[in-house]
MIDRENVO-93629 format. One record per residue (C-alpha): residue number from 1; x, y, z; residue in one letter; chain. Coordinates in pm, 1 decimal, padded with zeros to 6 digits. Last residue first. Example, Ala and Ser with C-alpha at 12.3 -4.5 7.8 and 13.67 -1.06 7.14 Angstrom:
[2,[01367.0,-00106.0,00714.0],"S","A"]
[1,[01230.0,-00450.0,00780.0],"A","A"]
***
This chain:
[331,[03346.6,02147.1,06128.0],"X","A"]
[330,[03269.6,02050.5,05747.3],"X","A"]
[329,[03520.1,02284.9,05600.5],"X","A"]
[328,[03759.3,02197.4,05812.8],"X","A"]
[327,[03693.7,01847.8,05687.2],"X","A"]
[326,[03713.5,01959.0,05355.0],"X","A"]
[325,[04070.4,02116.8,05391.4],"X","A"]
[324,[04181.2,01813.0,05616.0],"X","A"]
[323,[04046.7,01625.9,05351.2],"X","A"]
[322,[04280.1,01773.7,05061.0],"X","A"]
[321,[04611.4,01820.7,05267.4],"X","A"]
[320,[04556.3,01393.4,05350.3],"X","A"]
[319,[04549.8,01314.8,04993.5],"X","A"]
[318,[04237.1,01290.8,04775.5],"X","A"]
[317,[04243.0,01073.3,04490.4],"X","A"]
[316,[04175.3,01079.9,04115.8],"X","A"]
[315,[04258.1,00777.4,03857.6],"X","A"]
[314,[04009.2,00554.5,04059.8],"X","A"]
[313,[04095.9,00172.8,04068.6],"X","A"]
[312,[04029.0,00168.2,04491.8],"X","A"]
[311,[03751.2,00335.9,04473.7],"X","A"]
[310,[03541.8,00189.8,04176.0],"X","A"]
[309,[03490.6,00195.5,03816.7],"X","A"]
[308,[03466.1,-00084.8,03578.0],"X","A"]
[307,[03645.5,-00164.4,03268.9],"X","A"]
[306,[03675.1,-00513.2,03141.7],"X","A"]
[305,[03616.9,-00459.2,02744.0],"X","A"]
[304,[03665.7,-00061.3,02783.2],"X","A"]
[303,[03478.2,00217.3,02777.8],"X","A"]
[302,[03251.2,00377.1,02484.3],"X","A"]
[301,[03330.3,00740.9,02414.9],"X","A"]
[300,[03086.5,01040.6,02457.2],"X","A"]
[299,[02772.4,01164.4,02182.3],"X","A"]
[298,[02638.3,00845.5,02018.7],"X","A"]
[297,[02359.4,00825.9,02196.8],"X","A"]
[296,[02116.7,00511.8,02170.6],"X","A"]
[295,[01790.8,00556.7,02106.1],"X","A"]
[294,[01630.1,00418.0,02397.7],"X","A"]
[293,[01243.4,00269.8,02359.1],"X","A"]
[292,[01366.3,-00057.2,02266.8],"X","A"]
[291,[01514.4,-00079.9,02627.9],"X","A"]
[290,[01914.4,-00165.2,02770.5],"X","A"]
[289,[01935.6,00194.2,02958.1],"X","A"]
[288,[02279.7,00421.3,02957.4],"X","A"]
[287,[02507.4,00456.4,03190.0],"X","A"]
[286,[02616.8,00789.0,03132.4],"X","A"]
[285,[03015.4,00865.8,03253.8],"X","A"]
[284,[03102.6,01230.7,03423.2],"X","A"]
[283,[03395.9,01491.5,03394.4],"X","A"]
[282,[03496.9,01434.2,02976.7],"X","A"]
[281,[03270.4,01193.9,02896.1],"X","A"]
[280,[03265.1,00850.8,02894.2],"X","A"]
[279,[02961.7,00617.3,02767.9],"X","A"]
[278,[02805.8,00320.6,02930.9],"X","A"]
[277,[02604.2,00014.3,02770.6],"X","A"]
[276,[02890.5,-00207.0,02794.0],"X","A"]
[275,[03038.1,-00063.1,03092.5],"X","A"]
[274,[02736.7,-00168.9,03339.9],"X","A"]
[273,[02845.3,-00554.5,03347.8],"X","A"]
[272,[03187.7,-00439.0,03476.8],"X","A"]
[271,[03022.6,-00218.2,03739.5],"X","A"]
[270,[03022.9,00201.5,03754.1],"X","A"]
[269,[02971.9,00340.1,04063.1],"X","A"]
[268,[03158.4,00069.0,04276.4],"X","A"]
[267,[03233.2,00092.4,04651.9],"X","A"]
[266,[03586.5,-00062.2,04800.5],"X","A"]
[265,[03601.8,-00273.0,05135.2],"X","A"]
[264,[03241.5,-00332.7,05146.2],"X","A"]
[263,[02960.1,-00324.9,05425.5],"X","A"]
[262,[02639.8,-00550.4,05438.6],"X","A"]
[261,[02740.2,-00642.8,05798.0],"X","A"]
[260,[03106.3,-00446.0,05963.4],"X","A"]
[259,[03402.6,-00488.5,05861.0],"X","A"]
[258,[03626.4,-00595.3,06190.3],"X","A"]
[257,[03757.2,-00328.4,06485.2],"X","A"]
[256,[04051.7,-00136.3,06385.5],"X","A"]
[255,[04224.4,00066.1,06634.1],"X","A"]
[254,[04354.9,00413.5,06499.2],"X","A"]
[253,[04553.1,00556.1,06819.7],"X","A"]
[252,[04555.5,00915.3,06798.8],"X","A"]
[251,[04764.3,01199.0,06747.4],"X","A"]
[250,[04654.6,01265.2,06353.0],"X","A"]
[249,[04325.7,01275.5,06441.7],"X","A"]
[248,[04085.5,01441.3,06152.1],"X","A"]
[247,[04333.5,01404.7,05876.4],"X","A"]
[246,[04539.9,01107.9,06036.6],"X","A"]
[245,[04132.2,00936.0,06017.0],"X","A"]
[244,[04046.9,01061.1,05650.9],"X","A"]
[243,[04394.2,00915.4,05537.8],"X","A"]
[242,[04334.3,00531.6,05702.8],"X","A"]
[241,[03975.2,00574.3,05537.7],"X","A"]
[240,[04124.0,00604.7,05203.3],"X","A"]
[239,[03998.1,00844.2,04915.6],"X","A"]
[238,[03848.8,00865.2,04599.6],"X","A"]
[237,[03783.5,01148.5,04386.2],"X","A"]
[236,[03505.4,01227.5,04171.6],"X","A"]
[235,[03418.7,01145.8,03792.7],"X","A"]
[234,[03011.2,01166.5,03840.7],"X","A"]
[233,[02810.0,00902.4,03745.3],"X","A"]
[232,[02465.6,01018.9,03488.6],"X","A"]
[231,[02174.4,00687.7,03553.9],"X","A"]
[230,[02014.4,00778.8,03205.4],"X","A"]
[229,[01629.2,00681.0,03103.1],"X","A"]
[228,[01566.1,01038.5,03009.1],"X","A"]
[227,[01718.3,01274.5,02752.3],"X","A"]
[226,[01889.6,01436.0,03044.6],"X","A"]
[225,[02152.7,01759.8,02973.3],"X","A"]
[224,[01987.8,02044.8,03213.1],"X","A"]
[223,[01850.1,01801.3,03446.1],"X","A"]
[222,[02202.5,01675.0,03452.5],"X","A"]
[221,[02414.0,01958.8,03512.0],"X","A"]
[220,[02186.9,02055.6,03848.5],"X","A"]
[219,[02235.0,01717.1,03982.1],"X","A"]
[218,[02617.7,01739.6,03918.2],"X","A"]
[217,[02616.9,02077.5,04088.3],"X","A"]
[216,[02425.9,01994.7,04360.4],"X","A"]
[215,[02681.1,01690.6,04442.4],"X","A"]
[214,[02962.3,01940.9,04386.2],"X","A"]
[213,[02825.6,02146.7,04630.0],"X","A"]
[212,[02733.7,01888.3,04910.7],"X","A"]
[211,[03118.5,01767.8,04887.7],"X","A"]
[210,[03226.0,01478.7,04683.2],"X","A"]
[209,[03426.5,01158.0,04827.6],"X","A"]
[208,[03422.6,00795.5,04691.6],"X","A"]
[207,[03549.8,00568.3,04961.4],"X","A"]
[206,[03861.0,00314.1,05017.0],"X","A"]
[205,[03877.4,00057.2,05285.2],"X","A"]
[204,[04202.2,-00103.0,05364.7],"X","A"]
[203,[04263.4,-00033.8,05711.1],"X","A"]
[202,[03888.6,-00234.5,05794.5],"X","A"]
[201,[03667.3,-00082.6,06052.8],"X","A"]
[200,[03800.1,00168.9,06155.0],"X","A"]
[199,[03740.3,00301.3,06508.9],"X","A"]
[198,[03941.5,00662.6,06663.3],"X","A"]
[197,[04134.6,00671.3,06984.0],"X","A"]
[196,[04253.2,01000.8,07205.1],"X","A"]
[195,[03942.4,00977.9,07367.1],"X","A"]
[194,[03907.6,01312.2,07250.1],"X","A"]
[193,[03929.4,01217.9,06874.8],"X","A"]
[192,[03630.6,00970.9,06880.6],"X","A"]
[191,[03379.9,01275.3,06817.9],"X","A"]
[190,[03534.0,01439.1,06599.8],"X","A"]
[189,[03557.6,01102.1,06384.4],"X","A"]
[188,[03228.6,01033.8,06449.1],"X","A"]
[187,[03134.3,01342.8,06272.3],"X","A"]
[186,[03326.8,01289.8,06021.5],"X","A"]
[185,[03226.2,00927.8,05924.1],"X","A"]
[184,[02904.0,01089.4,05708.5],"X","A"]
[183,[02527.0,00963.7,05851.7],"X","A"]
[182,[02416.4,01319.5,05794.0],"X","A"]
[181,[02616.2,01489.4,05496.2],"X","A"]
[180,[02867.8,01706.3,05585.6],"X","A"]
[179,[03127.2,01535.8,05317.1],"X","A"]
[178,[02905.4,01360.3,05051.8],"X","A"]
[177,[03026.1,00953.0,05031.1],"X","A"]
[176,[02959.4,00854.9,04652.6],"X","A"]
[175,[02745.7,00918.9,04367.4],"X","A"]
[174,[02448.3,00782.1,04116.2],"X","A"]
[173,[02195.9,01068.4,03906.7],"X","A"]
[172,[01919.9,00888.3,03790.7],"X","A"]
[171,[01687.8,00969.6,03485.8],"X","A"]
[170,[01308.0,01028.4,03446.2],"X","A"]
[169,[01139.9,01210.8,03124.8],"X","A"]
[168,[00803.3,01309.9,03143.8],"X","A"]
[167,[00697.3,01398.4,02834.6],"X","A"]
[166,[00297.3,01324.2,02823.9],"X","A"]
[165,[00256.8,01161.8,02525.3],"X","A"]
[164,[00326.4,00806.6,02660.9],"X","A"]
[163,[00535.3,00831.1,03027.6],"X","A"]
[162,[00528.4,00474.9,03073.2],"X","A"]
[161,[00820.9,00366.8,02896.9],"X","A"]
[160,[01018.7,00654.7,03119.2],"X","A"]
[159,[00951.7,00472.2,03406.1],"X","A"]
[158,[01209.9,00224.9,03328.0],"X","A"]
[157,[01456.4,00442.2,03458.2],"X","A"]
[156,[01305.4,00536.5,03761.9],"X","A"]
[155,[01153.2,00230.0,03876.9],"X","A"]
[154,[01562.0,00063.1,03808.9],"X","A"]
[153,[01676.4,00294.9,04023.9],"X","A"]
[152,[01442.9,00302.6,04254.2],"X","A"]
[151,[01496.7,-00088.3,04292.3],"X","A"]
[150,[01911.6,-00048.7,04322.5],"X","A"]
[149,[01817.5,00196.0,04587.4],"X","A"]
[148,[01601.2,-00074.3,04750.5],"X","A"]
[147,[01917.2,-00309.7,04723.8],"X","A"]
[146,[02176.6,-00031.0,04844.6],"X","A"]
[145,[02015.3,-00019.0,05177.2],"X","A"]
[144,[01925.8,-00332.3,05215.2],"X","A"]
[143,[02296.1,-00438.7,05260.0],"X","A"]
[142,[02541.3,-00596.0,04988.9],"X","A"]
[141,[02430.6,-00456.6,04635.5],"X","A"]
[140,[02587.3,-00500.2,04361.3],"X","A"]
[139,[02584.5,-00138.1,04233.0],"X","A"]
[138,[02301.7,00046.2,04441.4],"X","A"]
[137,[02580.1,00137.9,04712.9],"X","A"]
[136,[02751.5,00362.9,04457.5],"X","A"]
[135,[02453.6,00606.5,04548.8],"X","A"]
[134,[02159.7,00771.1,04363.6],"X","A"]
[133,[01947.1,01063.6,04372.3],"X","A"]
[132,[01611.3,01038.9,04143.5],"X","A"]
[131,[01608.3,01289.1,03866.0],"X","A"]
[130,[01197.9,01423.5,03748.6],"X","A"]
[129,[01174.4,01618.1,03460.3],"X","A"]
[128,[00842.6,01739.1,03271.5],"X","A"]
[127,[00629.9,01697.9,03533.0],"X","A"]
[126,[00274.9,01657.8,03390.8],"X","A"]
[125,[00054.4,01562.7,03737.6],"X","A"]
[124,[00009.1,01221.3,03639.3],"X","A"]
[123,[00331.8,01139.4,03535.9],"X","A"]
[122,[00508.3,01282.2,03849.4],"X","A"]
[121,[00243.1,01139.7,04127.4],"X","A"]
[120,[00317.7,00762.6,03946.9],"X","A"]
[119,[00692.0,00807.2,03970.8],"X","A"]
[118,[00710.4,00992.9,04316.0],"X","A"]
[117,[00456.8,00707.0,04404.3],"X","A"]
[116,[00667.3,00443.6,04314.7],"X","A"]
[115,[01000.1,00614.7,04434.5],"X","A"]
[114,[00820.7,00571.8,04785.3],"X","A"]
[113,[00731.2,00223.2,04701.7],"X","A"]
[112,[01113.5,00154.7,04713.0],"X","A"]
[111,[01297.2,00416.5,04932.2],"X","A"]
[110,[01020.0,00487.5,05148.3],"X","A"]
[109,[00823.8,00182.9,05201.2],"X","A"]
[108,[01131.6,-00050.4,05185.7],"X","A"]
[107,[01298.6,00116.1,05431.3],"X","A"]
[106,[01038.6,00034.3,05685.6],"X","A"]
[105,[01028.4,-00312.4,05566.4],"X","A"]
[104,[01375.8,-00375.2,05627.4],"X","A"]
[103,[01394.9,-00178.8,05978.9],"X","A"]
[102,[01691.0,-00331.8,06158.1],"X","A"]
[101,[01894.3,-00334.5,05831.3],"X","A"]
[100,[01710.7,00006.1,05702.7],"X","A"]
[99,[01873.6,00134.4,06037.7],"X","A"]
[98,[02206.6,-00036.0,06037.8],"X","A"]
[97,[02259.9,00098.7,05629.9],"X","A"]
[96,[02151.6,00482.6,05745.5],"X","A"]
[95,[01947.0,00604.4,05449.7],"X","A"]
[94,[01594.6,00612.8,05453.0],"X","A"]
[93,[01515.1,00804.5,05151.6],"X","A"]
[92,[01391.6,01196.5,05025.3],"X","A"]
[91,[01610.3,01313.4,04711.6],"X","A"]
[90,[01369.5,01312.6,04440.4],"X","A"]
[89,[01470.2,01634.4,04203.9],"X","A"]
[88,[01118.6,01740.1,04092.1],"X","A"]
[87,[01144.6,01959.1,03806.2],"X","A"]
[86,[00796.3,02135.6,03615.2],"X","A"]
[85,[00549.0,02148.1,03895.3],"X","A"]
[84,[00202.3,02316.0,03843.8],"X","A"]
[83,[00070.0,02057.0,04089.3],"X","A"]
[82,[00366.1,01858.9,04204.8],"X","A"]
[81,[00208.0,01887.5,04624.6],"X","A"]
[80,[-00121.7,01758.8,04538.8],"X","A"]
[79,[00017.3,01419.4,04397.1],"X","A"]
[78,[00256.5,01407.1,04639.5],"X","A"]
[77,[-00007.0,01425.9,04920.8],"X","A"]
[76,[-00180.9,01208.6,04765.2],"X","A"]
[75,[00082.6,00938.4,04683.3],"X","A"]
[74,[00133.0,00949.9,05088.7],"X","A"]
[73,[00463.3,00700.4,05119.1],"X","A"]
[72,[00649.8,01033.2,04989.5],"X","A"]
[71,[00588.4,01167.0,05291.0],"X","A"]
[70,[00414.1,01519.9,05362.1],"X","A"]
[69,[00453.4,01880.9,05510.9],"X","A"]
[68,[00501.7,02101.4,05210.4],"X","A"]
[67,[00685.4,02420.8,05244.0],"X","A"]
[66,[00701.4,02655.9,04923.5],"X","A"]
[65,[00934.1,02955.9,04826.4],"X","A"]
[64,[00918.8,03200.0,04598.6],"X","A"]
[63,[00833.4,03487.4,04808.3],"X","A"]
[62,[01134.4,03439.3,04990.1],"X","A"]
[61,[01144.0,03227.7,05352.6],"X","A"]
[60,[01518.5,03046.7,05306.5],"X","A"]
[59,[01684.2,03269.0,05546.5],"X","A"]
[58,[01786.7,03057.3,05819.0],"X","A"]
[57,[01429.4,03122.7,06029.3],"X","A"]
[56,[01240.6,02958.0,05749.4],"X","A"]
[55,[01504.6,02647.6,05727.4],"X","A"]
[54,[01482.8,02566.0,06121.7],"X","A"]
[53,[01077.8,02598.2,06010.8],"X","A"]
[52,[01109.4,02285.1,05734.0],"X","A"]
[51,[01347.0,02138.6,06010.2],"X","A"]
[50,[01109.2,02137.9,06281.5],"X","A"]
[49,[00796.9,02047.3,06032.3],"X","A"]
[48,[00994.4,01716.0,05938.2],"X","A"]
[47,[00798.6,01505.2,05669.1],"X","A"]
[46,[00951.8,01678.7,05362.8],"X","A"]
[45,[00864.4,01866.8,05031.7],"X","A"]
[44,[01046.3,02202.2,04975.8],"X","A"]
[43,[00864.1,02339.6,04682.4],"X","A"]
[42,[01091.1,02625.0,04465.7],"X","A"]
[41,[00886.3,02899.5,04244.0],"X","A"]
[40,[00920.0,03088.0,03986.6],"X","A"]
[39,[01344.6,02983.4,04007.8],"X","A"]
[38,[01659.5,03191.5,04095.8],"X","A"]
[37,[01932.4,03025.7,03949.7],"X","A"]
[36,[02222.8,03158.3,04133.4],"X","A"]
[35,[02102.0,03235.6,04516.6],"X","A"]
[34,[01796.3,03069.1,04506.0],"X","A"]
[33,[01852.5,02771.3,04356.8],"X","A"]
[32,[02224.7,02718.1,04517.2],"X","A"]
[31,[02069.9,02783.8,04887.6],"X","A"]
[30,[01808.4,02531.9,04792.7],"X","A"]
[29,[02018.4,02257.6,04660.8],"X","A"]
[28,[02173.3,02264.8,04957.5],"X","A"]
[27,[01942.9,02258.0,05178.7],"X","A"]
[26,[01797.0,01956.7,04993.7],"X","A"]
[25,[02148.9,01763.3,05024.4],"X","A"]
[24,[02134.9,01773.1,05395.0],"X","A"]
[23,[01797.6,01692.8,05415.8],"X","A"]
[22,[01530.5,01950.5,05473.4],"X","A"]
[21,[01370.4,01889.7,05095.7],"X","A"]
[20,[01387.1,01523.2,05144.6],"X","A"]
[19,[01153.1,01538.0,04833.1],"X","A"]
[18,[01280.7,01839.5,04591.3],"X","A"]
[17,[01006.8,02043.4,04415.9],"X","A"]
[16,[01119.9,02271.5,04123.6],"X","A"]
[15,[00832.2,02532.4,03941.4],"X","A"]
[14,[01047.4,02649.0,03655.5],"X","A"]
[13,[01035.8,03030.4,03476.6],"X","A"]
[12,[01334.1,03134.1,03626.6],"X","A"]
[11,[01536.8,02791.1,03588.3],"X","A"]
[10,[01530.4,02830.6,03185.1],"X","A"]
[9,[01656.6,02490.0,03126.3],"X","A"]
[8,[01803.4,02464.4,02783.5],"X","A"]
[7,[01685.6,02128.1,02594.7],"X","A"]
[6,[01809.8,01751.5,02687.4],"X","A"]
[5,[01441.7,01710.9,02681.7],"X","A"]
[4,[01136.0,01765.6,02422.3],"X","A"]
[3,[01223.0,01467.0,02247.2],"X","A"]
[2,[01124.1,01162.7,02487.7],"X","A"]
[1,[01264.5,00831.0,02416.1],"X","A"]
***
């Protein structure tokens, strides 16, 4: 396990690329850099020149910051782009489930051999921390989406054997549904409402819910605190799909029209198996690896014989009040 992390993170002297830069998540992260934590130097690495110039003309053009055109399927490009890079927060993926269902291979190259080459460009070019975003969808997979981010995680984590006496430390951060997200049911919601009907899929369903802030946050707390090898799982609310909708449309007719392929009624961040080799902490568990190179922490409690942590068996939940407040939010 690598001893130069889980140290103070002085963010003004770091050099941070984030893949997916342009993503909902990556803007952001890079309002919250630059406006509390103020960094050398932040790298915006993404594919989409519109959106990398849509973020220019919103503000983000200071001295410190970067714009790299590129995919993480180009290991070159990477490689270049994480010169003189301390951070790299990899948050570029293919993430809409019908999408990477229709296009299996395609999301295979970017979520899968994509977090190869963010591995491979990281350890070569001396990156001292590199956290991989996660989702709840990685825990027992059901759709191809979750299975290749299953597969990062699992490239990320093990990574860390290969890092030698260089110091690269890798770690995984896993989490829910983010409200204003792209892909999130809002938006369709908002949409539906002026029919005067909204779709559910299943009256049951229950959801893990953050916003884009706390997600930052929680990525932002773990760089600071990662040893390396650790998937870190927020403690964040839950929420039913039946509330969301009287939230958003409380006048209209909720007609429910069948689960749909590779989707589940509840979502699972932490799974039974998991809980042996997690530990709880006050706001977040660490699942931590099963390899001879992991010293084990004793710092947080162990869980449970039986415990595992999903929507439906959360101690937190959002009522109706709270996600009309974050929906507003979202409008």
């Amino acid at each position: 396990m690598n001893d130069v992390c889980n140290s103070p993170v002085n963010w003004q002297e770091k050099s941070i690329l984030v893949t997916g830069g342009t993503g909902s998540f990556g803007r952001q992260f890079v309002q919250i850099m630059r406006s509390e934590y103020k960094p050398r130097r932040l790298i915006v690495f993404s594919r989409d020149e519109l959106k990398q110039h849509e973020m220019r003309v919103a503000g983000h053009d200071g001295a410190e910051m970067r714009y790299f055109i590129g995919d993480v399927r180009d290991e070159e490009r990477l490689r270049r782009a994480m010169q003189g890079v301390d951070i790299v927060i990899h948050a570029a993926a293919l993430k809409q489930v019908p999408a990477c269902e229709y296009n299996p291979f395609e999301a295979i190259k970017t979520n899968v051999l994509g977090a190869k080459n963010v591995v491979d460009a990281a350890l070569d070019a001396g990156v001292s921390k590199v956290l991989a975003l996660s989702t709840d969808k990685a825990v027992s997979p059901t759709n191809l989406y979750g299975a290749t981010k299953l597969c990062a995680e699992k490239l990320f984590v093990q990574s860390n054997s290969y890092s030698g006496t260089k110091n690269v430390s890798f770690s995984c951060v896993r989490y829910g549904n983010v409200v204003g997200s792209r892909g999130s049911v809002i938006p369709l919601f908002q949409q539906q409402r002026k029919s005067g009907e909204i779709t559910i899929t299943d009256k049951r369903m229950t959801r893990f819910w953050l916003t884009l802030e706390q997600a930052v946050s929680i990525v932002i707390n773990s760089i600071e605190t990662m040893w390396g090898g650790e998937v870190f799982v927020p403690k964040i609310p839950s929420m039913r799909l039946m509330d969301l909708a009287q939230a958003i449309a409380p006048d209209c007719k909720v007609r429910e029209i069948g689960i749909r392929p590779g989707e589940k009624l509840h979502e699972v961040l932490v799974s039974q198996d998991e809980a042996r080799h997690t530990r709880e902490f006050n706001d977040h568990y660490i699942i931590q690896p099963i390899s001879d190179w992991w010293e084990t922490q004793s710092d947080g409690s162990p869980l449970p014989e039986g415990f595992h942590y999903s929507s439906d068996n959360n101690s937190q939940w959002l009522g109706i009040e709270d996600l009309q407040r974050l929906t507003q939010q979202d409008a």
